[in-house]
N, C-alpha and C positions, 0 to 999 in steps of 0.2 A: 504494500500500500504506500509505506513513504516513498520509494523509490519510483512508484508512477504519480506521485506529488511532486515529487523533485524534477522527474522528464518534463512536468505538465508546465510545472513555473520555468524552466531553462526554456520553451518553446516560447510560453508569451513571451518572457525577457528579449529574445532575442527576435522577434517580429517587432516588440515597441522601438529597438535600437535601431533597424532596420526600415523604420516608419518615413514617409514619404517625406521630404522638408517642404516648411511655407517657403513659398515666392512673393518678396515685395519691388517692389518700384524704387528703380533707383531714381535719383533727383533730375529731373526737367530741363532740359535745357543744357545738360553737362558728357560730353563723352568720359565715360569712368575709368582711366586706368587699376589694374590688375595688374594685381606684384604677386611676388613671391615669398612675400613677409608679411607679417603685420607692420610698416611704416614705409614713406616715403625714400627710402634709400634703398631698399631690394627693388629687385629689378622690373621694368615693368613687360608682363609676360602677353600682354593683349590691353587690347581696349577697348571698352564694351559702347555700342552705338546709344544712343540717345533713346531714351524712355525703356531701356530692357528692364526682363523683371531678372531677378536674382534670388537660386535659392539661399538655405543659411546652413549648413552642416553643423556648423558648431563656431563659435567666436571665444577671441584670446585679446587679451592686453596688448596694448603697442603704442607705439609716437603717439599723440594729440594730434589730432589735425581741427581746424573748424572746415566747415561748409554747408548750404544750407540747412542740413538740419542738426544744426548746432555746432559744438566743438565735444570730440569724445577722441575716448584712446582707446574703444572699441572696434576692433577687426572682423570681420565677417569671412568666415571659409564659405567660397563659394563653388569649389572643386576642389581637388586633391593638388594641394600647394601653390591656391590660388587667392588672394586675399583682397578686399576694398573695405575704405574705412565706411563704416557704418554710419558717419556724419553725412552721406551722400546716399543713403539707405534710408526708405521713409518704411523703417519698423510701427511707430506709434509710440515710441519708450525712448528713454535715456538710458536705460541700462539695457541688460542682456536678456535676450527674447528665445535662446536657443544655449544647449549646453557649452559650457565651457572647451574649445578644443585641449587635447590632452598631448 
């Protein structure tokens, strides 16, 4: 019995981790580069066109940057080693809307 309690909790665990990420709006008006860090000083790996939405994997600390939607040192993974500041990200929050990347 615990051992199909334990299968049954490792199956959801691992669908919620697996769960689809939101998509928001990045800021109007702005073509968004994408680094490969959280700040302005890694490198910039593409640049996103004007009104894209973007998912959110998970976000980490980094530089301050300001831009429309505020000033944060909130990073945004938006693919695998792909990063924009979330001051350019119309989340709805000043803080974190998605897990911390690890």
């Amino acid at each position: 019995m615990l051992a199909g309690l334990t299968a049954a909790f490792l199956m959801v665990g691992a669908a919620h981790a697996e769960a689809a990420p939101r998509y928001y709006d990045t800021a109007p008006g702005y073509r968004l580069n994408v680094r490969s860090g959280p700040g302005t000083g890694y490198t910039v790996v593409r640049v996103l066109a004007e009104g894209t939405k973007v998912p959110i994997y998970c976000q980490r600390p980094g530089e301050t940057v300001t831009g429309p939607y505020g000033t944060s040192n909130i990073w945004d993974n938006i693919d695998n080693g792909e990063y924009v500041s979330d001051a350019y990200v119309h989340t709805g929050s000043d803080g974190y809307v998605a897990a911390r990347c690890s």
